[in-house]
C-alpha positions as CSV (number, residue, x, y, z in Angstrom):
1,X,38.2,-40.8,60.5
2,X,37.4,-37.3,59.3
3,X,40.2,-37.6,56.7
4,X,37.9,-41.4,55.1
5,X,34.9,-39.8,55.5
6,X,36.2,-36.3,53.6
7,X,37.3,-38.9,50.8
8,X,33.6,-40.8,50.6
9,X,32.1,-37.2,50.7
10,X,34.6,-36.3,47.7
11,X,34.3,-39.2,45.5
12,X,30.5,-38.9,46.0
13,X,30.7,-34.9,45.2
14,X,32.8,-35.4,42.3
15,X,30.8,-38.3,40.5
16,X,27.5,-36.6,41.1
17,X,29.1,-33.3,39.3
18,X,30.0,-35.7,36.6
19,X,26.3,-37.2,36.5
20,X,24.6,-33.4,36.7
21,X,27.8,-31.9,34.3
22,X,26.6,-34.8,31.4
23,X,23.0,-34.7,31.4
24,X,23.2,-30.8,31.5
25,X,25.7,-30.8,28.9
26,X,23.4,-33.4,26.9
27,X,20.1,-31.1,27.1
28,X,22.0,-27.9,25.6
29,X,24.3,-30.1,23.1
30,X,21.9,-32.7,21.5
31,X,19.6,-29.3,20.5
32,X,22.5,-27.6,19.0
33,X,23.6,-30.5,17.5
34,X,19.9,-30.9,15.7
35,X,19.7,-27.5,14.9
36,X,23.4,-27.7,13.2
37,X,22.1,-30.6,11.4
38,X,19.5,-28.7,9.8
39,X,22.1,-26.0,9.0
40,X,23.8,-27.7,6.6
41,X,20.5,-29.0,5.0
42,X,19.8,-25.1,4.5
43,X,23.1,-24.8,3.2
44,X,22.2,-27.3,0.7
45,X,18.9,-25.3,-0.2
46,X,17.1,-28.7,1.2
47,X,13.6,-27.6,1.6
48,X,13.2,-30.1,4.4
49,X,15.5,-27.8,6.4
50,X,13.3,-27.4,9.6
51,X,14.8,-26.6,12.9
52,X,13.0,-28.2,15.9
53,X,14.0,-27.5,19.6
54,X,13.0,-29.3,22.5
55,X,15.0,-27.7,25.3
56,X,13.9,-25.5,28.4
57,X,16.8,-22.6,27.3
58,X,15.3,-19.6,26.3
59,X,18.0,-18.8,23.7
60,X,18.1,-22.1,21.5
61,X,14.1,-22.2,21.1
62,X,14.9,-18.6,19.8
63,X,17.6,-19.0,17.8
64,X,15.4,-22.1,16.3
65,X,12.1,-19.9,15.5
66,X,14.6,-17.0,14.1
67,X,16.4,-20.0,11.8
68,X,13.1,-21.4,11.1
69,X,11.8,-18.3,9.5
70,X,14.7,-17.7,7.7
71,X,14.6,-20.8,5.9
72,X,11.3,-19.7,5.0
73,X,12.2,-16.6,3.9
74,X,15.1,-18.4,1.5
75,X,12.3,-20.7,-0.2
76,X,10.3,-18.1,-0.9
77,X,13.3,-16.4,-2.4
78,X,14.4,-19.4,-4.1
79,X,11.1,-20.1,-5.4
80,X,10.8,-16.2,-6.7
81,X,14.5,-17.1,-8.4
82,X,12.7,-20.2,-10.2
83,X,9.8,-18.1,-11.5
84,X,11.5,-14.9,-12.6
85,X,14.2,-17.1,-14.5
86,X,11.0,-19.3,-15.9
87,X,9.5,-16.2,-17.1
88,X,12.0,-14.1,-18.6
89,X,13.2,-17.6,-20.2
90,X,9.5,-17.4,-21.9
91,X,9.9,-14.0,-22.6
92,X,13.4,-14.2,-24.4
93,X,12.5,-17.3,-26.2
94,X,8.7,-16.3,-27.8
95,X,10.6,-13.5,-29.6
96,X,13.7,-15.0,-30.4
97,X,11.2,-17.9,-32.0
98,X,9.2,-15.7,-33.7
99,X,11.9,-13.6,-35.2
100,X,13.5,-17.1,-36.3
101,X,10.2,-17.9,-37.9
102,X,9.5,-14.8,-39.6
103,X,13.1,-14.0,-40.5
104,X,13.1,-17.8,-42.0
105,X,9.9,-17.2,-44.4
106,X,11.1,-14.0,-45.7
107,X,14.0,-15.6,-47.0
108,X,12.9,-18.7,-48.5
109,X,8.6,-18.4,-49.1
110,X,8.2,-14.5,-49.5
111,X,11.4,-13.2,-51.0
112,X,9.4,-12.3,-54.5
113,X,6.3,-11.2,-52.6
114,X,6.9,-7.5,-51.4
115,X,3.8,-7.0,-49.6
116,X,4.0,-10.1,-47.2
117,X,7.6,-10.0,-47.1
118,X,7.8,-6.8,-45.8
119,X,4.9,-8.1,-43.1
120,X,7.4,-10.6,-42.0
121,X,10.1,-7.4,-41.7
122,X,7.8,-5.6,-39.6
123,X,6.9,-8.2,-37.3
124,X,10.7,-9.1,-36.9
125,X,11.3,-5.5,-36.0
126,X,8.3,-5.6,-33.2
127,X,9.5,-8.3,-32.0
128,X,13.0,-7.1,-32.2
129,X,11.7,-4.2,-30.4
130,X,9.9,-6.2,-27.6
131,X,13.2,-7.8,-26.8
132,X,15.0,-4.6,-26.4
133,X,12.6,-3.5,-24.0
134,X,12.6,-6.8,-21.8
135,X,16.7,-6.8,-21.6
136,X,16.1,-3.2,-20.9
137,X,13.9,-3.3,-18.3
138,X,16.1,-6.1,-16.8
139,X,19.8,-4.2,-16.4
140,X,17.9,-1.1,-15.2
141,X,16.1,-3.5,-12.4
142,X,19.3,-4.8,-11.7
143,X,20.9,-1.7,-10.8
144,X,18.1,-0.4,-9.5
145,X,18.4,-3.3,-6.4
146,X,21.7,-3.5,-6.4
147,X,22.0,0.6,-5.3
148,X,24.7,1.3,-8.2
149,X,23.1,4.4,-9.5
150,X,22.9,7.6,-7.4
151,X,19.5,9.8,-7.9
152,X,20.0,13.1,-9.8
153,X,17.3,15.3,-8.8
154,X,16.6,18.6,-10.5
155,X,13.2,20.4,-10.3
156,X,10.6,18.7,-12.6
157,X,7.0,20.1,-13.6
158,X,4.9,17.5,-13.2
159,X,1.9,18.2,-15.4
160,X,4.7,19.0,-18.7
161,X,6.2,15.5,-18.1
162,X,2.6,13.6,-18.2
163,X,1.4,15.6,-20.8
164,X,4.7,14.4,-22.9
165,X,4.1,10.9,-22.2
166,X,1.2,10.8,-23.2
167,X,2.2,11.9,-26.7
168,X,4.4,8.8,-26.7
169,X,0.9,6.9,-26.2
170,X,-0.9,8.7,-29.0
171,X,-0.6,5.6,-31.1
172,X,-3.1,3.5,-28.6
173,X,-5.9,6.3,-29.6
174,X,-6.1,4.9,-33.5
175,X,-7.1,1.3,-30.9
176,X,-9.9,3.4,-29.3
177,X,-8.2,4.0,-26.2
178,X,-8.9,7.1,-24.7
179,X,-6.3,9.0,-21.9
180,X,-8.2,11.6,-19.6
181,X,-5.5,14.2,-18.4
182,X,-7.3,17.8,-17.7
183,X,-4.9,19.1,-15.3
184,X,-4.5,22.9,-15.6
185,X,-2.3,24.1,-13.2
186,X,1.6,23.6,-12.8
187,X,3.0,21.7,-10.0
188,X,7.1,21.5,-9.8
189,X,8.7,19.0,-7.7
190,X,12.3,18.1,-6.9
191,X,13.2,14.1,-8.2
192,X,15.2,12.5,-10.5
193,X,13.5,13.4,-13.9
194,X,14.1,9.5,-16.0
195,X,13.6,7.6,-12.9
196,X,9.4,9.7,-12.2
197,X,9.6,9.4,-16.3
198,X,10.0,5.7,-15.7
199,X,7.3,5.5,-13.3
200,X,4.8,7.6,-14.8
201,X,5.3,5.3,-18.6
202,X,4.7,2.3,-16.6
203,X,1.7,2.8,-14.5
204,X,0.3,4.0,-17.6
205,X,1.0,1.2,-19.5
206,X,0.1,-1.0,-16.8
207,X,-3.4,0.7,-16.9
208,X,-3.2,0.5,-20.4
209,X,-3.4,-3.9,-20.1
210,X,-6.1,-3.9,-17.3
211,X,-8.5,-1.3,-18.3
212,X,-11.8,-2.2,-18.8
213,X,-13.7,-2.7,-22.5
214,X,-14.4,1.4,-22.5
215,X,-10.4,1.2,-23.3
216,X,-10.1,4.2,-20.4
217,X,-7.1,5.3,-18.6
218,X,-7.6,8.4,-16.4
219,X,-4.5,10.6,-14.9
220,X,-5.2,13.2,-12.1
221,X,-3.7,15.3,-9.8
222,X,-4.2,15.8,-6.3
223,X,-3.1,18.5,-4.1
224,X,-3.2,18.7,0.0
225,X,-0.7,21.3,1.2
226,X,2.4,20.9,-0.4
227,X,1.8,17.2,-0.9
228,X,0.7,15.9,-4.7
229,X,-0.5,12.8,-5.7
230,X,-0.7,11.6,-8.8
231,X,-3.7,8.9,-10.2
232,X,-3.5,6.5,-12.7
233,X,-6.6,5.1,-12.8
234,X,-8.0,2.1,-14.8
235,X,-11.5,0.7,-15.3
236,X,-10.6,-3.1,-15.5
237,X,-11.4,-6.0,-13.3
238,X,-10.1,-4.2,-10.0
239,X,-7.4,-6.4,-7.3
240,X,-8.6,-8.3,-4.4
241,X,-7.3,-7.2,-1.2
242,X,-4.7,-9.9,-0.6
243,X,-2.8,-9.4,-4.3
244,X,-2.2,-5.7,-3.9
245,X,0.9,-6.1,-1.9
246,X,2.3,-9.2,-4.3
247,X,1.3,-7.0,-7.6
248,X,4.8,-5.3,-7.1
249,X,6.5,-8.7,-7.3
250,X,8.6,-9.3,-10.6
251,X,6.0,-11.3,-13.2
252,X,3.4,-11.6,-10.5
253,X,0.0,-12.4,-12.3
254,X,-3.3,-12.2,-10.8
255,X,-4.1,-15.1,-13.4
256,X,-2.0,-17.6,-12.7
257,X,-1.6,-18.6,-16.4
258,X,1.4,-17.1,-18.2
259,X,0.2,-14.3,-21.2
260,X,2.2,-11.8,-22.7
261,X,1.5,-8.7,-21.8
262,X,-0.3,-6.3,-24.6
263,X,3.0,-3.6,-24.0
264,X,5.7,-4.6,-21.4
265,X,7.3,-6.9,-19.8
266,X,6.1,-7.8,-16.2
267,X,8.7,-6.0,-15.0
268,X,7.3,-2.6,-14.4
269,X,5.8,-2.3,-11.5
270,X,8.5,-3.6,-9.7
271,X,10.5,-0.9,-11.4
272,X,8.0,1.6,-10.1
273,X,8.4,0.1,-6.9
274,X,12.0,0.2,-6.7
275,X,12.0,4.2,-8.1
276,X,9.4,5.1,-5.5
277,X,11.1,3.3,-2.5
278,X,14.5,5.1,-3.3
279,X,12.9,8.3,-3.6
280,X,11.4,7.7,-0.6
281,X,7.9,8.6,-1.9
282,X,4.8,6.9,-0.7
283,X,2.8,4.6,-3.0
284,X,0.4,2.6,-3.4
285,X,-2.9,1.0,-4.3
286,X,-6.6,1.7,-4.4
287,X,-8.9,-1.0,-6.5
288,X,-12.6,-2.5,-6.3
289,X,-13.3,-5.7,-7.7
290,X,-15.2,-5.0,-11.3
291,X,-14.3,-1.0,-10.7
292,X,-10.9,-0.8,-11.5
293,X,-7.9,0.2,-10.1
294,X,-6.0,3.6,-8.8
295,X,-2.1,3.1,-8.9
296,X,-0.8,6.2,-7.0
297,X,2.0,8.0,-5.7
298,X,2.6,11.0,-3.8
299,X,5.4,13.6,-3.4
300,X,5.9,17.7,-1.9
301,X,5.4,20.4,-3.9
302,X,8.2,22.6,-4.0
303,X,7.5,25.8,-3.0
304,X,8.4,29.0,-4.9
305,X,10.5,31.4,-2.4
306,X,10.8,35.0,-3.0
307,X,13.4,36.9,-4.6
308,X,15.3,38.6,-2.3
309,X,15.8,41.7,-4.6
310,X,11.7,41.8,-4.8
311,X,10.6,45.0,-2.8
312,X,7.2,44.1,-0.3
């Protein structure tokens, strides 16, 4: 009797673990199964890659809203991708057009007229020149990211190396611009002298295309302790609070519409950017709408020790 009813009490035991085994099993598999569905849509850089899970287990919903925002994350990386390549298509082909163009009528319309053929020369050479820069600007980016280039810092004085940039921008005065520098004293710090050249050139280009009609761009410097921080201001149409993190984006535009840039390439605050972040300086960005802009960075002062040999 005990032996039957041991069987009945098996049989029963062993089907309901089957029954409990199954649906348990289907509750964690048919998730995963979903959520490696939308895997391989990812995979395929679908943007209908979303990853939903119904389930009660802690992990999946987690691993779901941590795939979920990675998708998101890769479409807005995909759709940076588009842009930059739209944009530094545009950017390659206006010159290359225009040097076709130009190079083409000084051959065949203006070869016996020296004054407008050697207009033509001049604005193939610009244009020449533009290009350089932009392909420039792109393979220095590039290593820039991709950490290929080590930082060779020596000790830099600060208010020499604006003041000779600002020679290099002489030829915006004859355009009425005017660059306010009155810094007197000299600070030294310790950084890698072409990459603070680099950053220093862009910001003051950059101020140089959004300053205001008085055609002002201001450079000051600021000292608290041993920190310094150095202004480049502008008097344009300011940036609204939710564009000053995106204006360090490659090509971002607060106008949406694509314009060449008066000098540069769209590229240069992102150079900045990439400089200040592998310095490890802080940055950043201080602007009122219809007051203009303050680009800034800051960095430490490096302090002069005594010579041992000096008697007190």
């Amino acid at each position: 009797l005990l032996k039957g009813q041991f069987l009945y009490v098996a049989l029963i035991v062993l089907l309901l673990s089957f029954v409990i085994s199954y649906y348990f099993s289907r509750r964690i598999a048919d998730p995963i199964l979903k959520i490696n569905q939308s895997a391989k849509k990812l995979a395929d850089k679908s943007d209908k890659a979303k990853f939903t899970c119904e389930t009660e287990v802690f992990e999946l919903k987690e691993l779901s809203e941590t795939l979920n925002n990675t998708a998101k994350e890769l479409n807005k990386t995909e759709e940076l991708r588009r842009e930059f390549l739209a944009n530094v298509s545009h950017d390659l082909k206006t010159p290359l057009t225009m040097i076709e163009a130009y190079a083409a009528s000084a051959r065949d319309l203006n070869y016996n007229n020296k004054k407008k053929r050697e207009r033509d020369l001049n604005i193939i050479i610009d244009e020449a020149e533009r290009l350089n820069m932009l392909v420039n600007d792109i393979l220095l980016l590039s290593k820039i990211e991709s950490k290929t280039t080590k930082l060779n810092l020596e000790d830099i004085n600060i208010k020499k190396e604006i003041e000779t940039i600002l020679e290099r921008f002489a030829i915006y005065k004859n355009d009425g611009y005017i660059f306010e520098f009155n810094e007197t004293e000299d600070y030294v710090i310790t950084a890698d002298k072409q990459g603070i050249e680099r950053v220093i050139y862009n910001l003051i280009n950059n101020a140089i295309n959004d300053t205001g009609e008085d055609k002002k761009v201001k450079i000051t410097c600021e000292k608290n302790q041993n920190i310094l921080t150095i202004n480049i201001i502008d008097t344009g149409k300011g940036i609204e609070e939710e564009d000053k993190k995106l204006v360090w984006n490659k090509y971002f535009r607060i106008n949406k519409r694509h314009r060449r840039t008066t000098v540069g390439t769209g590229l240069g605050l992102s150079i900045v950017k990439e400089i200040l972040e592998e310095h490890k300086f802080e940055y950043g960005i201080k602007s009122k709408l219809n007051k203009g802009s303050c680009f800034y960075f800051k960095c430490k002062i490096k302090e002069n020790k005594p010579n041992k040999n000096t008697k007190k």
